[in-house]
C-alpha positions as CSV (number, residue, x, y, z in Angstrom):
1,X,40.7,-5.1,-35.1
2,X,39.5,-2.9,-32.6
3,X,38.3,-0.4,-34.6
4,X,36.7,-2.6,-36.9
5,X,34.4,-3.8,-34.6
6,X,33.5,0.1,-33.7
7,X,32.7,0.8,-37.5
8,X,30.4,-2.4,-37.8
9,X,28.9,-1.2,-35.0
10,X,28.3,1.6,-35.8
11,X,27.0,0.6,-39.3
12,X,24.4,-1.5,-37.6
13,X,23.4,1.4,-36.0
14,X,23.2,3.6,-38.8
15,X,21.0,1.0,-40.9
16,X,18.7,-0.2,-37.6
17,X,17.7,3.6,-36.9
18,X,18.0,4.7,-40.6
19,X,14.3,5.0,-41.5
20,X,13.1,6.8,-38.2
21,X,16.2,9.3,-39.2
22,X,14.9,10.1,-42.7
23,X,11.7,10.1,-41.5
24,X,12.4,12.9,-38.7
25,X,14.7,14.4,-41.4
26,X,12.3,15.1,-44.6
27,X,9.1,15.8,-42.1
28,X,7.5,19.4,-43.5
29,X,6.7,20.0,-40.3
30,X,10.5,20.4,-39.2
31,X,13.3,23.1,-39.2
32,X,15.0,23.4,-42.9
33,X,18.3,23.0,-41.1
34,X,17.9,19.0,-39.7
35,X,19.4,17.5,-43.0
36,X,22.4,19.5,-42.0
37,X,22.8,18.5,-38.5
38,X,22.9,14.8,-39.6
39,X,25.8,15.9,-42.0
40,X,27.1,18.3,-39.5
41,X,27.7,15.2,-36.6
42,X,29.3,13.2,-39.3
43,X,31.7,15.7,-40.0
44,X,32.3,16.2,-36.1
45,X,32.9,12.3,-35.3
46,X,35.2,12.3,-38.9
47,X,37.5,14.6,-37.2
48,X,37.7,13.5,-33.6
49,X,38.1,9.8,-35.2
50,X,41.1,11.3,-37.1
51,X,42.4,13.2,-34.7
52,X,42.8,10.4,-32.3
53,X,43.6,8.5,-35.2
54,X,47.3,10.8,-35.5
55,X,48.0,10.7,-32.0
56,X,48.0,6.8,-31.7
């Protein structure tokens, strides 16, 4: 149940702070690379989550 509550969380989050994010991330003005940071983090907290997923 625990982790449940991180995930809805974590979803509220994601869909508070979601248009500031796409905003920041399709701006002309940026670096090519942000869409690829976003991914890149979600990829990151995917395998610390299952890493510490296998040790439990």
């Amino acid at each position: 149940m625990n982790n449940q509550r991180y995930l809805i969380l974590l979803l509220l989050v994601a869909y508070i702070f979601s248009p500031t994010l796409f905003t920041w991330m399709i701006n002309p003005e940026g670096a090519w690379y942000r869409p690829y940071l976003i991914w890149a983090m979600l990829v990151v907290a995917a395998f610390f989550y299952h890493s510490r997923k296998k040790h439990q």
